[in-house]
C-alpha positions as CSV (number, residue, x, y, z in Angstrom):
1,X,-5.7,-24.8,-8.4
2,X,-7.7,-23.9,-11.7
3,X,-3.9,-22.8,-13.2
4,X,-5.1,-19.9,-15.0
5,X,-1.9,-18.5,-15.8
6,X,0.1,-22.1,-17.1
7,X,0.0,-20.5,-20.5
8,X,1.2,-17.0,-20.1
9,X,5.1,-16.8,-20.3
10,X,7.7,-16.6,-18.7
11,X,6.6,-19.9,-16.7
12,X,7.7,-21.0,-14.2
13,X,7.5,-18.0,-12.3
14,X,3.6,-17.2,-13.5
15,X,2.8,-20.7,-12.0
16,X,4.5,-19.7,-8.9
17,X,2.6,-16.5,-8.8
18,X,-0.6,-18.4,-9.1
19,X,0.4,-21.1,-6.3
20,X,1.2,-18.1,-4.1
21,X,-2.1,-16.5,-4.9
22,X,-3.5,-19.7,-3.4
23,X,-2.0,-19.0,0.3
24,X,-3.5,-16.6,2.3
25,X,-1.1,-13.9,3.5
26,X,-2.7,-11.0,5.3
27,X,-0.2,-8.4,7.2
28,X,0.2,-9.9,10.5
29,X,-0.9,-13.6,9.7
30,X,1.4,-14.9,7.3
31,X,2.0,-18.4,8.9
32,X,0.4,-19.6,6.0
33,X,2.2,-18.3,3.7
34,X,5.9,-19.1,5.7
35,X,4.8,-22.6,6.2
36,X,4.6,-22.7,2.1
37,X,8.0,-20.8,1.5
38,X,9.6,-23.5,4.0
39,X,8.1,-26.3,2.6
40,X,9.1,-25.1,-0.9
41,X,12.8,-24.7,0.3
42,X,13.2,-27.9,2.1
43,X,11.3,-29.5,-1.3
44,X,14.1,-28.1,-3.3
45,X,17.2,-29.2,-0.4
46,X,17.6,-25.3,0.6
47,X,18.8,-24.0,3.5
48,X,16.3,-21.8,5.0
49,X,15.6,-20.2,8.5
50,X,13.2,-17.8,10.0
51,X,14.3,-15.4,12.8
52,X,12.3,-14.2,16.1
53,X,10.0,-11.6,14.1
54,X,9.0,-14.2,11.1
55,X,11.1,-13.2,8.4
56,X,12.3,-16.2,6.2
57,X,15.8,-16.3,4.4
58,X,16.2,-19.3,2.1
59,X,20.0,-19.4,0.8
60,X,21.7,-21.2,-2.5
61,X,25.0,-21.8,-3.7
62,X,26.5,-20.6,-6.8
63,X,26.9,-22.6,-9.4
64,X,30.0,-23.9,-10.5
65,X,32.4,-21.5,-12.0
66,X,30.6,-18.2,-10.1
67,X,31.5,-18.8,-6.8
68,X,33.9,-15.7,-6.3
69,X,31.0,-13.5,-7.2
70,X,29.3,-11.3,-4.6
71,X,26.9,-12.8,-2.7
72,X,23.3,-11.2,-3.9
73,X,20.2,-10.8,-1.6
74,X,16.9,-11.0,-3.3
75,X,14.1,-9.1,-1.4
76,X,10.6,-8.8,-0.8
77,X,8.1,-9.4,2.0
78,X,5.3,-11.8,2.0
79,X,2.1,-10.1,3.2
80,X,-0.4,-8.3,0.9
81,X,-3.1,-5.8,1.3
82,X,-6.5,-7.3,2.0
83,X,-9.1,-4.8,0.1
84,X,-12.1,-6.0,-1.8
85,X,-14.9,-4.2,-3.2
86,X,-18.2,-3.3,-1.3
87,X,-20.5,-6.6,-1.3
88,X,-17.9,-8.6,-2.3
89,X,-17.7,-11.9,0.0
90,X,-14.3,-13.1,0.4
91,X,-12.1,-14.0,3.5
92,X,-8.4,-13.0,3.1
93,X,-8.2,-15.2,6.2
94,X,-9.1,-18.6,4.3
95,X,-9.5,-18.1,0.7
96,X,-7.7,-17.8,-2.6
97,X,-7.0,-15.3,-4.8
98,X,-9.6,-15.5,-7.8
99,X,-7.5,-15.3,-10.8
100,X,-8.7,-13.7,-14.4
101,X,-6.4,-12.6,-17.3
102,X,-8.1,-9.7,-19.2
103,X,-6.0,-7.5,-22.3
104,X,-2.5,-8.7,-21.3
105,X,-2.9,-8.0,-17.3
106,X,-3.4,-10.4,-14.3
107,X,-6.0,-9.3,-12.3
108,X,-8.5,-10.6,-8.8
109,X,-12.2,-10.8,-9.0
110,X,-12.8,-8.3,-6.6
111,X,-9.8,-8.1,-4.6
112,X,-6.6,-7.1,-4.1
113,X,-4.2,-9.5,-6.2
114,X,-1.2,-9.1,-4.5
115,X,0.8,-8.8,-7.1
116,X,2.6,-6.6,-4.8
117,X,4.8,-8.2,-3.8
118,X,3.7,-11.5,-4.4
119,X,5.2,-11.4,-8.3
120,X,8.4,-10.3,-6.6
121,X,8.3,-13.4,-4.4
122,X,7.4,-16.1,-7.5
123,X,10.7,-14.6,-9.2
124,X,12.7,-15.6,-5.9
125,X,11.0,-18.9,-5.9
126,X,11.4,-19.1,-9.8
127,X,15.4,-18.7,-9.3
128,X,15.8,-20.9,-6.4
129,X,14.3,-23.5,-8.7
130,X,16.1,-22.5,-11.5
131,X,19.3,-25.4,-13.0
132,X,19.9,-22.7,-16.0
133,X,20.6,-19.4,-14.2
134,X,24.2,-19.0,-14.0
135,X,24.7,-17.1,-10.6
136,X,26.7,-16.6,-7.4
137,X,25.7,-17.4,-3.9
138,X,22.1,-16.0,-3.5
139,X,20.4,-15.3,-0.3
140,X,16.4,-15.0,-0.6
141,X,14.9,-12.7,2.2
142,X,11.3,-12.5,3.1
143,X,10.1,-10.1,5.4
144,X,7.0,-9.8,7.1
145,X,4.1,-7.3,7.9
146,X,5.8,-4.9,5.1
147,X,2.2,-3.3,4.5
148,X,1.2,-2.1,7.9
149,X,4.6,-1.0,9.9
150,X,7.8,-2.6,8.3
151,X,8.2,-4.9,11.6
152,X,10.1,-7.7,9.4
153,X,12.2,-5.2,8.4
154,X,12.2,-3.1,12.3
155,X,13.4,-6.9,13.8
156,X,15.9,-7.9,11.0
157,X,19.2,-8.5,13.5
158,X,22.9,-7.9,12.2
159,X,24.3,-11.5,10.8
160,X,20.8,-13.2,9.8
161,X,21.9,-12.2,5.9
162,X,25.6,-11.7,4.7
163,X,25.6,-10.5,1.3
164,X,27.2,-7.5,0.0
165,X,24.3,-6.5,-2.6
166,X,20.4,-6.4,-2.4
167,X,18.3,-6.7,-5.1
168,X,14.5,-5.2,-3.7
169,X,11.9,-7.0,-6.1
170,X,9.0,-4.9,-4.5
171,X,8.8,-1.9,-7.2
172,X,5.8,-1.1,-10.0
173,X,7.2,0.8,-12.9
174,X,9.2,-1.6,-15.5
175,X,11.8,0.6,-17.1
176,X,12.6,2.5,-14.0
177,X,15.3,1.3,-11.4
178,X,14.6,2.9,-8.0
179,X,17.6,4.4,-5.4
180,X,15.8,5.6,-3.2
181,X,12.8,5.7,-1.1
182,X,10.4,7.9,0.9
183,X,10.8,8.0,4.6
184,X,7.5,7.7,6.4
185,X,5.1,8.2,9.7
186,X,1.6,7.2,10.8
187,X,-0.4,9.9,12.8
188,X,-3.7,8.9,14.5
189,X,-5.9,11.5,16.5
190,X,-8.6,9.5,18.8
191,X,-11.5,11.7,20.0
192,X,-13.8,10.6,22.7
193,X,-17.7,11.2,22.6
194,X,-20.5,10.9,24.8
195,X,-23.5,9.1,23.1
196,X,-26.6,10.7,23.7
197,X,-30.4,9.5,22.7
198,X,-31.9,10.2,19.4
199,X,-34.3,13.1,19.9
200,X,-37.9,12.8,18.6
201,X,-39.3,13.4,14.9
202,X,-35.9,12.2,13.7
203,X,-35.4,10.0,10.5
204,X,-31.9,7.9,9.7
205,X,-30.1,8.2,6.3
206,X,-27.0,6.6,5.2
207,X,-24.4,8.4,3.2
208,X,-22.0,6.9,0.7
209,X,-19.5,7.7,-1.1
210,X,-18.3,4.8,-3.4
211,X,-16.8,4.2,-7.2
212,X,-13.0,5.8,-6.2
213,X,-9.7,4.6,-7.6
214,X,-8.2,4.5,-3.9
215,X,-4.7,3.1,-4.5
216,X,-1.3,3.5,-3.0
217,X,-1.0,6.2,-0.7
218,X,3.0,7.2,-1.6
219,X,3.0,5.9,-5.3
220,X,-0.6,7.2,-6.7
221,X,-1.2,10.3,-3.9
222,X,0.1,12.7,-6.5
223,X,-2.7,12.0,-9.5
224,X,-5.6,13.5,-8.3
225,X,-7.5,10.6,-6.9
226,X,-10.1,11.4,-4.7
227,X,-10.6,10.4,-0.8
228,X,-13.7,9.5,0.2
229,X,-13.5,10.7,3.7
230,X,-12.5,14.6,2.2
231,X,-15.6,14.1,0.0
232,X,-17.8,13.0,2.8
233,X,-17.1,15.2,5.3
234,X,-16.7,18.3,2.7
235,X,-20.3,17.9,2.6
236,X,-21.1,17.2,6.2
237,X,-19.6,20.5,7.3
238,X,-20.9,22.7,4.7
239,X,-24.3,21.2,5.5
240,X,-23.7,21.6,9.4
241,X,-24.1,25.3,9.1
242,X,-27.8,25.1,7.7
243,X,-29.4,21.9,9.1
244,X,-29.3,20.0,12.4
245,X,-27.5,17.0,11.5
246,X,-26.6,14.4,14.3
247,X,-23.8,12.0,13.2
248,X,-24.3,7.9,14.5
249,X,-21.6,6.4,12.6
250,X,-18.6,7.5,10.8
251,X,-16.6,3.9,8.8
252,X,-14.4,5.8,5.9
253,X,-11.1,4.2,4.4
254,X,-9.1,0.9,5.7
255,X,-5.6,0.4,5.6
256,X,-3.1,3.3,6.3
257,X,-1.4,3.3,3.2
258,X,-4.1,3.0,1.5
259,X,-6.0,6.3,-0.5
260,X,-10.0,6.1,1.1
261,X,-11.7,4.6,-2.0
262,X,-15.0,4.3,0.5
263,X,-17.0,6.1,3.2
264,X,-20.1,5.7,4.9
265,X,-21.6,8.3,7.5
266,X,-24.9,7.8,9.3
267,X,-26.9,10.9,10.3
268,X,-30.0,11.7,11.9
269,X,-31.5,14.7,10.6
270,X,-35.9,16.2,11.4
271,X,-38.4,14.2,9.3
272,X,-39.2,18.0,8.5
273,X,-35.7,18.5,7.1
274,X,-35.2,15.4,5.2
275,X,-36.4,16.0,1.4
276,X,-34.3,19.1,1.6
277,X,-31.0,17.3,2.8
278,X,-31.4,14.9,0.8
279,X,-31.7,17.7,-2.3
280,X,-28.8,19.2,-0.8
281,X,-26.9,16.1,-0.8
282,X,-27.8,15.4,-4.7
283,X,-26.7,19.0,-5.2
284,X,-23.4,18.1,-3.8
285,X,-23.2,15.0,-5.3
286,X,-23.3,16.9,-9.0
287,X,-20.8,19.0,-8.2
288,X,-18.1,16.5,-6.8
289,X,-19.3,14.7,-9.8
290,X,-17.7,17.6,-12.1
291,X,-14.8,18.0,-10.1
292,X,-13.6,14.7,-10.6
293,X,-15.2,13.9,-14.2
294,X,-12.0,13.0,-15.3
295,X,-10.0,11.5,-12.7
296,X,-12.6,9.6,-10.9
297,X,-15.3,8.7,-13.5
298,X,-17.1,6.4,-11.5
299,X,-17.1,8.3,-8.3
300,X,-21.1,8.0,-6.9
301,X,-22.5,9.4,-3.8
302,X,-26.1,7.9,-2.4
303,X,-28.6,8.9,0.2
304,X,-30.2,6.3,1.7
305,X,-33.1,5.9,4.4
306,X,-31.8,3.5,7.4
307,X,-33.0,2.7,10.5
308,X,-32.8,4.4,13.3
309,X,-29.4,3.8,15.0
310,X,-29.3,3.8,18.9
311,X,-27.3,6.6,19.7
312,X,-25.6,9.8,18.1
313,X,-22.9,11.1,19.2
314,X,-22.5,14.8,21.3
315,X,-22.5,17.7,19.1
316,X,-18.9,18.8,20.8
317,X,-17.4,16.1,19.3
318,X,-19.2,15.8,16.2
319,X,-18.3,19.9,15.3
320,X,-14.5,19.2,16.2
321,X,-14.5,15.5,14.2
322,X,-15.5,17.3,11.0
323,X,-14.1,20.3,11.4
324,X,-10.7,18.8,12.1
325,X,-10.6,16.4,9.0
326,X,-12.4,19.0,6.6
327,X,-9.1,21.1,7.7
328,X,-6.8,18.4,7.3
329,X,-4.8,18.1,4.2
330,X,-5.1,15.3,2.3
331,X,-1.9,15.0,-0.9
332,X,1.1,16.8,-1.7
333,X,2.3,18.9,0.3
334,X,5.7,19.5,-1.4
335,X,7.5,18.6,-4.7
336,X,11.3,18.0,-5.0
337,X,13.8,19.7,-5.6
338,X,16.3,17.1,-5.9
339,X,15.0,14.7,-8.2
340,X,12.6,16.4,-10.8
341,X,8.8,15.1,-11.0
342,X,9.0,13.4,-7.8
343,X,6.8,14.2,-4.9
344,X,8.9,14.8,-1.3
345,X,6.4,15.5,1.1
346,X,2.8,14.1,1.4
347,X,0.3,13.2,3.7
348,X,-2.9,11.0,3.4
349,X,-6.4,11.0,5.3
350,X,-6.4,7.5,5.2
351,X,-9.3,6.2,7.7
352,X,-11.7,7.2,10.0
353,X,-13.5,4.3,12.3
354,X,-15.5,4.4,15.2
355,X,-14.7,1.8,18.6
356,X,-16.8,1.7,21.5
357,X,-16.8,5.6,22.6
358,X,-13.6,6.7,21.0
359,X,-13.2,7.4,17.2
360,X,-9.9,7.2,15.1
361,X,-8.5,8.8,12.5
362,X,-5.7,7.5,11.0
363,X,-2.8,9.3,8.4
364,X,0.2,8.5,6.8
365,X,3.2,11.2,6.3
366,X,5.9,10.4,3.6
367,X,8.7,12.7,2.9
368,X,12.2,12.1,1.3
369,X,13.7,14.7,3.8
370,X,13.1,13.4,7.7
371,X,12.9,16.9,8.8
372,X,10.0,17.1,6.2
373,X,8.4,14.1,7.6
374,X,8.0,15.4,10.8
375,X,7.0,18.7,9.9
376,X,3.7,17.0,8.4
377,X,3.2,14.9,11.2
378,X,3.2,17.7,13.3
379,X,1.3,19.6,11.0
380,X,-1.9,17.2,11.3
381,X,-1.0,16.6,15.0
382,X,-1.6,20.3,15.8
383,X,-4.6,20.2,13.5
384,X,-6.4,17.7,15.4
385,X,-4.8,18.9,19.0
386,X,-6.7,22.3,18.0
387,X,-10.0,20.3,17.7
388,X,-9.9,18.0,21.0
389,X,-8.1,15.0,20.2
390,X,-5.0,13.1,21.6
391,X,-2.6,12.2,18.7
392,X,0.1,9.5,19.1
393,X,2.4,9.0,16.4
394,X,4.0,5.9,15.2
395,X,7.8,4.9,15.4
396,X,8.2,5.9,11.7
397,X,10.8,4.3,9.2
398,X,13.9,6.3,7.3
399,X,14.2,7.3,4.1
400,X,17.0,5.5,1.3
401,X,19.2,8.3,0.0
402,X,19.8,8.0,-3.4
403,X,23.8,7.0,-4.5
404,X,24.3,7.5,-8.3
405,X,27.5,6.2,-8.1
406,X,26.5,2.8,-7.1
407,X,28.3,0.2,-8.4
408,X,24.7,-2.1,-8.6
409,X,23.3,0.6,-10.3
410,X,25.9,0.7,-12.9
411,X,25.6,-2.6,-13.6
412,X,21.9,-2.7,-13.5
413,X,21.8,0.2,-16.0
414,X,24.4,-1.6,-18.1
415,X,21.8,-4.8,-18.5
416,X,18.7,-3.2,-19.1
417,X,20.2,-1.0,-21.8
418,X,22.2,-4.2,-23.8
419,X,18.7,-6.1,-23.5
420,X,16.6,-3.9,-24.3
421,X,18.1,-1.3,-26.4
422,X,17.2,1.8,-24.2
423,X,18.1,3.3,-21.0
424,X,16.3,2.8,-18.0
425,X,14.5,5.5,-16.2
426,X,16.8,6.0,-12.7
427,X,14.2,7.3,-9.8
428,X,13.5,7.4,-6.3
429,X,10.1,6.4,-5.4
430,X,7.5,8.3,-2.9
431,X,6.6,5.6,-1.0
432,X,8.1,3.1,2.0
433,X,10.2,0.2,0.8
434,X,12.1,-1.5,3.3
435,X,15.4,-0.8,2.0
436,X,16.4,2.5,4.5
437,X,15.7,-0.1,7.8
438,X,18.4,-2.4,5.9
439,X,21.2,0.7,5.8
440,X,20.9,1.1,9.6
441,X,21.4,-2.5,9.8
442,X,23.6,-3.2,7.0
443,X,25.3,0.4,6.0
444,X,27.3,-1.2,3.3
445,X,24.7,-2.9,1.5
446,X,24.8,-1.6,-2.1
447,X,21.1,-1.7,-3.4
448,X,18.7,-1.2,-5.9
449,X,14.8,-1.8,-6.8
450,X,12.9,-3.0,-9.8
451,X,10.0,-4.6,-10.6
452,X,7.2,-5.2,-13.3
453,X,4.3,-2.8,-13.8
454,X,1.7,-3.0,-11.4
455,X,-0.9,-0.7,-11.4
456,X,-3.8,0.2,-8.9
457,X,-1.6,-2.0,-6.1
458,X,-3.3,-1.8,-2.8
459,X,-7.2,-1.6,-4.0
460,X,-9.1,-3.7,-5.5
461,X,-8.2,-2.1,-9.2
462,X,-4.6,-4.0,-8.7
463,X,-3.6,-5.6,-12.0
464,X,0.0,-6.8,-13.0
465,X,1.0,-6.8,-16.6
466,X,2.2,-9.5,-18.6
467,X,4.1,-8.1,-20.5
468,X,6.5,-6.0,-18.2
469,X,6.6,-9.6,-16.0
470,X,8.6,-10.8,-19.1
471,X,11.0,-7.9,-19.6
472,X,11.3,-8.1,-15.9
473,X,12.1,-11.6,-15.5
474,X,14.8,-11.1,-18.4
475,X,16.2,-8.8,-16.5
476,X,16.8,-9.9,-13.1
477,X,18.7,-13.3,-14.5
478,X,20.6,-11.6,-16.6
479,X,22.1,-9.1,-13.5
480,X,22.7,-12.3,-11.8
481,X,24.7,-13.8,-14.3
482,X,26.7,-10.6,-15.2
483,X,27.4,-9.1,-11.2
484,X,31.3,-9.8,-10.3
């Protein structure tokens, strides 16, 4: 380990950050990164124990003199998103997180840094350790596969935890304490093509669509970042009605919660045709540039000669494929009315891929209302229903009503204010923490979530501050020493 962060304070839990960076921990593959959290606990003479679906809970006592206080869950889950730039060689599977510090934030070379919600993990790791903090009995529980369905939190069984209070260490705005989350649900439309031969006096031309912010598809889908697969395909149908294009290949977005930072479409169009579309395309390309001059600076769309793919798909498909996403919405759909400033209902375009003969598009729906949630699920179901395709729809997870009489609240307000000499901001958050699956399973659990500042989580762009890490470490040892 090249312990880039041993000077940056509060240590230990930056070193803990950094050995966690170290351990691969993709959604759905987090052995790895289990294996470590085990090993740490039995280094330390924790109890620990994983259940059926993965999840880890590590438990320690309370210190002499606390032992009547509540006992206090600390929470977060240990995969990450795995994006990285375009051209950037790295295996999420096998190697480490490269580590930079640049003008007070942590950052990756490339990457993802997984400061979400592996910052929330090294304060867990950093307590456990701890012979200072003066706290009750603590239970430390890590779920799994957070990123890409919740199942850690879908399997936790009634009994595997027993405290009262639940502290969720997964949140990216310091200053803010969250009570309540969005509720949320994946959509996918699959359309089947035939492929078909690529006629004669045809040339091949990639299209790209690169330099976006991407980011999280609850917490950033209301600041006017663009998706690459709206831009794209924008394009593609406008140019449909004057030029015989022939789509080949379609590969736009990654990960469902995710905002597209990428695309890349493969077209055949006539060698007669090609200077034009290409002119076309540059046309285009100056005009998305504009649109998005200030919130995506470094937006950049190319045209680039290929060769010749083997097949293009049949025009059916291709006219209802692009028509359908062109007329699916991407953002938000609604703003609250409860909780001023806050989004309720959204929906994001989040990837379009192609397998064998089938392609998928994949979207998220978040809402704070469930009756909202499904009214956008079914609103890009009928959508792509209209255009051909069979849509499925995921299992979905609930939202976390907000309760401003919570007694954790209270007290968490009550610290941050006598610390810090200002009041925290009190919000509910448009995107899927974990904490609505623990109310079905625990409906007493009295919670709330805080964090450090992360910014950019789930692209590339991800970068923690250092600062915020302080103010947040401060403040989680102080509401365990306090909580009765």
């Amino acid at each position: 380990m090249n312990n880039t962060l041993s000077q940056l304070k509060p240590q230990p839990l930056f070193n803990f950050f950094e050995q966690i960076c170290q351990v691969p921990r993709p959604s759905k593959n987090e052995e790895q990164i289990r294996q470590f959290l085990l090993d740490f606990a039995k280094a330390n003479n924790l109890e620990a124990k994983t259940d059926t679906a993965g999840n880890v809970l590590i438990r320690k006592h309370a210190v002499k003199g606390r032992e009547t206080a509540p006992t206090v869950i600390l929470q977060t889950h240990m995969d990450m998103v795995c994006e990285k730039n375009d051209g950037k060689v790295f295996d999420f599977n096998n190697d480490s997180i490269e580590l930079c510090v640049t003008n007070g934030w942590v950052k990756a070379n490339g990457t993802t840094l997984g400061a979400d919600c592996g910052i929330g993990i090294a304060a867990q790791m950093a307590v456990l350790a701890s012979t200072k903090i003066q706290h009750g009995q603590l239970e430390c529980l890590i779920t799994v596969d957070e990123e890409t369905g919740l199942t850690g939190a879908f399997a936790l069984e009634p009994g595997f935890t027993t405290g009262s209070v639940l502290l969720n260490l997964d949140s990216e705005d310091e200053g803010e304490i969250f009570i309540g989350c969005a509720g949320g649900i994946d959509t996918i439309a699959t359309f089947r093509f035939e492929k078909e031969p690529v006629p004669d006096n045809f040339t091949a031309l990639k299209l790209s669509v690169t330099g976006l912010s991407g980011g999280h598809s609850g917490v950033d889908i209301n600041r006017h970042r663009g998706n690459a697969n709206k831009i794209i395909t924008r394009f593609l149908w406008k140019a449909m009605q004057s030029f015989e294009i022939l789509i080949t290949g379609f590969d736009g977005g990654n990960l469902r919660n995710a905002i597209a930072r990428e695309a890349f479409v493969s077209v055949a169009v006539p060698c007669i045709e090609k200077e034009k579309f290409i002119n076309a395309f540059k046309d285009y390309s100056a005009k998305a540039s504009f649109e998005f001059e200030f919130a995506e600076p470094a937006l950049k769309l190319v045209a680039e000669e290929i060769k010749m793919p083997g097949f293009v798909i049949d025009k059916k498909t291709q006219q209802n494929l692009i028509s359908a996403i062109n007329a699916c919405p991407h953002g938000v759909l609604e703003m609250s009315t409860r909780m001023k400033g806050i989004v309720e209902t959204s929906t994001n375009l989040a990837s379009v891929k192609f397998k064998n003969n089938e392609i998928h598009v994949a979207t998220s729906q978040r809402s704070e209302l469930e009756s909202r949630k499904y009214m956008a699920a079914e609103m890009v179901e009928s959508i792509f229903k209209l255009a051909g395709a069979t849509v499925e729809h995921s299992e979905g997870y609930p939202a976390w009503t907000p309760n401003p009489d919570s007694k954790i609240l209270k007290i968490t307000t009550n610290s941050y204010e006598k610390l810090f000499g200002e009041k925290p901001i009190i919000n509910s958050i448009h995107a899927g923490l974990e904490c609505g699956l623990f109310l079905e399973k625990y409906p007493n659990l009295d919670m709330v979530s805080f964090g450090p500042t992360i910014q950019g989580a789930h692209s590339p762009d991800e970068q923690l501050d250092i600062y915020s890490t302080g103010k947040f470490w401060k403040h989680l040892v102080n509401i365990l020493e306090i909580i009765n």
